[in-house]
C-alpha positions in Angstrom: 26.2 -8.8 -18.7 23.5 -6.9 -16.8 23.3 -7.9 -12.4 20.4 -9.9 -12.5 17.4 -8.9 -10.5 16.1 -11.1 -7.6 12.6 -10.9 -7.7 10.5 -12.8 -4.3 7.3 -14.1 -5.2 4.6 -15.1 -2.4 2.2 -17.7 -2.7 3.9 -18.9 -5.9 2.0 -21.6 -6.8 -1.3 -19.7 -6.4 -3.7 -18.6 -8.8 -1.8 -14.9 -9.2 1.6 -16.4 -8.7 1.4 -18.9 -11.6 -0.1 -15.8 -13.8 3.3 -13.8 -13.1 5.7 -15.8 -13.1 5.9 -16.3 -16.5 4.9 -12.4 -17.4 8.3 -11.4 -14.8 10.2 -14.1 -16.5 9.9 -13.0 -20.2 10.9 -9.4 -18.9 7.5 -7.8 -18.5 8.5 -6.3 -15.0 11.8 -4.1 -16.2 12.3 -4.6 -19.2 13.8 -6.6 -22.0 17.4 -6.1 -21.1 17.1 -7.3 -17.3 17.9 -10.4 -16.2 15.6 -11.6 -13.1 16.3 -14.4 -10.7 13.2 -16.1 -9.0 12.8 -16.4 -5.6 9.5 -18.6 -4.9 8.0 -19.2 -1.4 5.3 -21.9 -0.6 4.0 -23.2 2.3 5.1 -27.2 2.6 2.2 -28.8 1.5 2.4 -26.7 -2.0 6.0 -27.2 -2.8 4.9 -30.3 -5.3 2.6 -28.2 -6.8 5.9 -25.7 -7.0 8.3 -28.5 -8.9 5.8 -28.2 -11.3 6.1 -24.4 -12.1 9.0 -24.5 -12.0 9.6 -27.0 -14.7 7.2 -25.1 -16.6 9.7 -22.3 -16.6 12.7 -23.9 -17.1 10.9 -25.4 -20.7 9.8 -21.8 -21.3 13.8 -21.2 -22.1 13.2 -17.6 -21.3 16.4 -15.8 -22.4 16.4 -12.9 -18.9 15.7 -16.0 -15.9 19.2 -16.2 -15.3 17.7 -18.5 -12.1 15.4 -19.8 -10.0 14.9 -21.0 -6.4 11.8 -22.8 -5.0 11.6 -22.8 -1.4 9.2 -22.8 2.0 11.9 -21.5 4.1 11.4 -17.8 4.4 15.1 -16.7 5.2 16.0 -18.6 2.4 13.4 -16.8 0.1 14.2 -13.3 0.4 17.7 -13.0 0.6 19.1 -10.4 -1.3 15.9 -10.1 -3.2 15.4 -6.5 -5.1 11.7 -6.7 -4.9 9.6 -8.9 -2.9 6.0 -9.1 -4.3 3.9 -10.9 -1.5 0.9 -12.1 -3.0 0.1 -15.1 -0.8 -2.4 -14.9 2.0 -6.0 -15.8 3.2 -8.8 -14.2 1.7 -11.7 -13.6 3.7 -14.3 -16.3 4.0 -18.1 -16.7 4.4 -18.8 -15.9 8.4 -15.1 -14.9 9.3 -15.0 -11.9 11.4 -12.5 -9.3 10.6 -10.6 -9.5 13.5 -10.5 -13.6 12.4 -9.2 -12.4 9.0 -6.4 -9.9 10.4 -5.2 -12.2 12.6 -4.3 -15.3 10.4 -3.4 -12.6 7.8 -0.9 -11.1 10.5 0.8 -14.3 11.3 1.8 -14.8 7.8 2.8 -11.3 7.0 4.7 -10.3 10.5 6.7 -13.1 9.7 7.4 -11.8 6.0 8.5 -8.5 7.3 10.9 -9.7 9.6 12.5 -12.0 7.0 12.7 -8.9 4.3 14.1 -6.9 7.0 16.6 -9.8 8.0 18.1 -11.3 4.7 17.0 -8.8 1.6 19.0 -6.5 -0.3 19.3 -3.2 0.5 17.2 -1.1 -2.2 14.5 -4.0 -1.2 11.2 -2.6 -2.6 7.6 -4.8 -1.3 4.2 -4.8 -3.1 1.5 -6.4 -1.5 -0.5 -8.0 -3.1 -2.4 -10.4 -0.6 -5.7 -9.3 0.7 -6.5 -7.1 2.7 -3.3 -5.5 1.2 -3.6 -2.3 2.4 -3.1 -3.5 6.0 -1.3 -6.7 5.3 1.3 -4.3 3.9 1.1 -2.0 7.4 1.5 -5.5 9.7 4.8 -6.2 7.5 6.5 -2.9 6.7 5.7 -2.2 10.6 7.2 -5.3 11.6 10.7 -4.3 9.3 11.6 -0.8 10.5 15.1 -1.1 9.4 13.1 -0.9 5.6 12.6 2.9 4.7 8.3 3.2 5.0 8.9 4.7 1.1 9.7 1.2 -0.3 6.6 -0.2 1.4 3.5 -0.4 -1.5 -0.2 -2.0 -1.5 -1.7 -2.9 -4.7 -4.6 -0.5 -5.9 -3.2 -0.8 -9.7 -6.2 -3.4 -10.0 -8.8 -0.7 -9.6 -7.1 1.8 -11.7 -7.4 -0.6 -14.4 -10.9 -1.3 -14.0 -12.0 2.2 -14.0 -9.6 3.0 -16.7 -11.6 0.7 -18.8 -15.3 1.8 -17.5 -14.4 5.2 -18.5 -13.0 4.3 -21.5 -16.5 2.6 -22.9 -18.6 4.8 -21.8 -16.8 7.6 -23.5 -16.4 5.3 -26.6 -12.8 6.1 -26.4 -9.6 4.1 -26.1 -8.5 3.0 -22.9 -5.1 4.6 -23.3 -6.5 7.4 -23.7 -8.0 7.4 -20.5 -5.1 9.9 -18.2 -4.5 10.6 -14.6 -6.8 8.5 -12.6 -6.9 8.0 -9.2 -7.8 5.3 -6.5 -8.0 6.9 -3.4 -7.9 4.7 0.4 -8.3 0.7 0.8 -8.5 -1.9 -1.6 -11.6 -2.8 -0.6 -15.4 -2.1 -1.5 -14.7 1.5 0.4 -12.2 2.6 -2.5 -12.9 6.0 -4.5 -12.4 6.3 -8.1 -11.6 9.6 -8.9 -13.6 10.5 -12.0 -13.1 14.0 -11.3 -9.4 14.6 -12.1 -9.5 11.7 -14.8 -8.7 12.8 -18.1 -9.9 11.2 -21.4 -7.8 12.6 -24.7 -6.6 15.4 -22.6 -10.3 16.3 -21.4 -11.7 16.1 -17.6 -14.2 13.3 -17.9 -17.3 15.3 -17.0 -16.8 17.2 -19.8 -16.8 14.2 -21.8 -19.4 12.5 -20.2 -22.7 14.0 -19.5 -24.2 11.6 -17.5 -23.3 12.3 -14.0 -25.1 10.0 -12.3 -23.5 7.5 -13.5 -20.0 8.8 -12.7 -21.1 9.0 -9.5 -23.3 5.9 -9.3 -23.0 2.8 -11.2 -19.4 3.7 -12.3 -17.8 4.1 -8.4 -20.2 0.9 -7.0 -19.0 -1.1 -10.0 -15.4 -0.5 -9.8 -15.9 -1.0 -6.2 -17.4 -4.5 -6.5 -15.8 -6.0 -9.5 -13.8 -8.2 -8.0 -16.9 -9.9 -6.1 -19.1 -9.9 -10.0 -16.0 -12.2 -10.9 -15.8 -14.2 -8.6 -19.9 -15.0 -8.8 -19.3 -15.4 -12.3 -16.2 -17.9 -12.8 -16.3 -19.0 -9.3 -12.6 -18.0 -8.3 -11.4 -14.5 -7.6 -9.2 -12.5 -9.9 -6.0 -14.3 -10.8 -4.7 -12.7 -14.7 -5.4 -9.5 -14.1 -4.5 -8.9 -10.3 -1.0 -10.4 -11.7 -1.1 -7.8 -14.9 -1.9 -5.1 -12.0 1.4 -6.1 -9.9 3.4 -6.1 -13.3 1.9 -2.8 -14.1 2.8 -1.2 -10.5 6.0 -2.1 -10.6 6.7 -1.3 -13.7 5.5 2.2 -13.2 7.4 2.9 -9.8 10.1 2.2 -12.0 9.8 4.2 -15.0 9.3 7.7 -15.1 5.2 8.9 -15.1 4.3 11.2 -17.8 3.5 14.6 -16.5 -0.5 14.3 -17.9 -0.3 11.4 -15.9 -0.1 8.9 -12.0 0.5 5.8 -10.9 -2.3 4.5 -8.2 -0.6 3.0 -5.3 -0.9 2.3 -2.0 2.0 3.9 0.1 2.5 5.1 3.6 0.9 8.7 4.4 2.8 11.5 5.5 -0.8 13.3 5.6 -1.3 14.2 2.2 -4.2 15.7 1.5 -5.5 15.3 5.3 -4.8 11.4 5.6 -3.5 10.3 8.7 0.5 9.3 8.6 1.6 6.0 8.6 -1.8 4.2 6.9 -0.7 2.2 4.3 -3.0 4.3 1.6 -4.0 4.5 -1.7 -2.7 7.6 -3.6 -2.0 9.1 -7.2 1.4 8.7 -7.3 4.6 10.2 -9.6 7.9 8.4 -10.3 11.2 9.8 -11.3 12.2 7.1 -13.6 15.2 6.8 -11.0 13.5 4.8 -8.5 12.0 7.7 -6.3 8.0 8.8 -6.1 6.1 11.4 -4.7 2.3 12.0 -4.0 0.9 13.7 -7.2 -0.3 17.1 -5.9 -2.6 19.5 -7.3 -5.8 17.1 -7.3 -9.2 19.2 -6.4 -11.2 17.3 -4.3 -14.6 18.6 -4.1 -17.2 17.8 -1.3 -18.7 14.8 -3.2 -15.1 13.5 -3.3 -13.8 13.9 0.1 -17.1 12.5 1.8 -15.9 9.3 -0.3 -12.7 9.6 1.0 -13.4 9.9 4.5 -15.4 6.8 4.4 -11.9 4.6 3.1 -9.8 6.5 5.6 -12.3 5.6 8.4 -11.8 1.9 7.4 -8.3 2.1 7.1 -7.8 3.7 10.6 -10.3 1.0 12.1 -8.1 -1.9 10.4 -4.9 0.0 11.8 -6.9 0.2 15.6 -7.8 -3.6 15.2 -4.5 -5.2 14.1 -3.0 -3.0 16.8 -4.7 -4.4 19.8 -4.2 -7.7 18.0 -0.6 -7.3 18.8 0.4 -7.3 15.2 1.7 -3.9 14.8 
């Protein structure tokens, strides 16, 4: 019989986590001949809420959950754990300042770091998914050194999606057909969708779509703000499809990318394309299939596209500043 995988789920009661659960369980993360073991975290006052899940999966009788453990002990939680997916944290709230936000943000995920570094296996691989994740992720992975910074990764699958889709219907063509397209910086309302080097059936999309203005437009600023248009409209944030988007990452740093293809991901920079090293930031990314990645080269980033960029780096580097003299880092 196959190892079984431990897989560490944050915040697993949550919105997100009781979306993947059930997708990681029934072997949507590697596949149908892996066997997963769950590792759940909650904090105290949600570990009733946890019994429940996990009864819930236990009368799921999925065949590849060869276990699970329920816990608010975070020692406990990710030892020898394969991949830890941290999606629990504080968003931000009406009238918190962002230095309020880091710093609740940083005392769960310094924590979180330490305990990967301290008890997880060691290929450990982390996605954050808890926003902000792009920093969350820094405050962690810089708070685990002994973890190689090229197994540290911020969710920005979520915005590749939603562009995908934009693109798709406004090209009247199929979302899968929809190729190679990027999310460049934070996942945040600074994020660039790179239209530019998308691809729909094998064409650049402003060859397929005339109407430039809204590629650079309505198309970036709605990408940008989709996640606030769902909240106003069902009065929660994005639960099934931020936990499709973590299933969808990791699945992808795991398979191999097709060459006409990327992955969007954030990562730690080792300055590609002019990004400071060491921000935790969002790239097109490749994978081997044999659990290595690089930064897909050969974009062209015009001067529309790199003024967008330098406004998500700028925010990045100011979140990096901030959580730094915060102590965090």
């Amino acid at each position: 019989m196959t190892t079984p995988k431990h897989v560490t789920v944050t915040g697993a009661a949550g919105q997100i986590g009781y979306q993947l659960l059930f997708r990681i369980a029934s072997g949507a993360l590697f596949g149908p001949d892996q066997p997963v073991v769950l590792r759940l975290l909650e904090i105290e006052p949600a570990m009733k809420s946890l019994e429940g899940v996990v009864m819930e999966l236990d009368d799921c009788a999925f065949p590849l959950l060869a276990g699970i453990e329920a816990t608010s002990d975070l020692n406990h939680a990710f030892k020898g754990t394969n991949w830890a997916l941290l999606v629990g944290s504080v968003p931000r709230k009406a009238g918190m300042e962002r230095s309020d936000l880091l710093t609740i943000n940083g005392g769960i995920f310094k924590p979180q770091g330490r305990a990967i570094a301290e008890n997880a296996a060691s290929d450990v691989k982390v996605l954050v998914v808890g926003n902000p994740c792009n920093t969350n992720c820094l405050i962690a992975r810089s708070n685990a050194p002994e973890v190689p910074a090229d197994r540290w990764f911020a969710m920005t699958r979520l915005d590749q999606n939603r562009a995908e889709t934009q693109i798709a219907k406004k090209a009247g063509a199929p979302v899968a057909s929809v190729k190679n397209l990027a999310i460049w910086g934070n996942h945040s309302s600074t994020q660039f969708p790179d239209f530019a080097n998308t691809t729909v059936n094998g064409s650049p999309v402003p060859t397929v779509i005339s109407d430039h203005e809204w590629l650079q437009g309505d198309f970036i600023s709605t990408v940008q703000k989709r996640g606030a248009a769902i909240i106003e409209a069902r009065g929660a944030s994005s639960a099934a499809s931020a936990a499709n988007a973590a299933i969808d990452t990791v699945f992808g740093l795991e398979n191999a990318t097709a060459a006409d293809d990327c992955v969007s991901v954030a990562v730690t920079s080792n300055g590609e394309y002019d990004v400071p090293a060491g921000l935790t930031f969002g790239y097109p990314v490749i994978a081997d299939g044999r659990g290595g990645w690089s930064v897909k080269e050969g974009f062209e980033l015009d001067d529309f596209a790199r003024g967008k960029i330098a406004i998500t780096t700028e925010e990045l580097v100011a979140e990096r500043d901030e959580v730094r003299q915060l102590g965090l880092i």
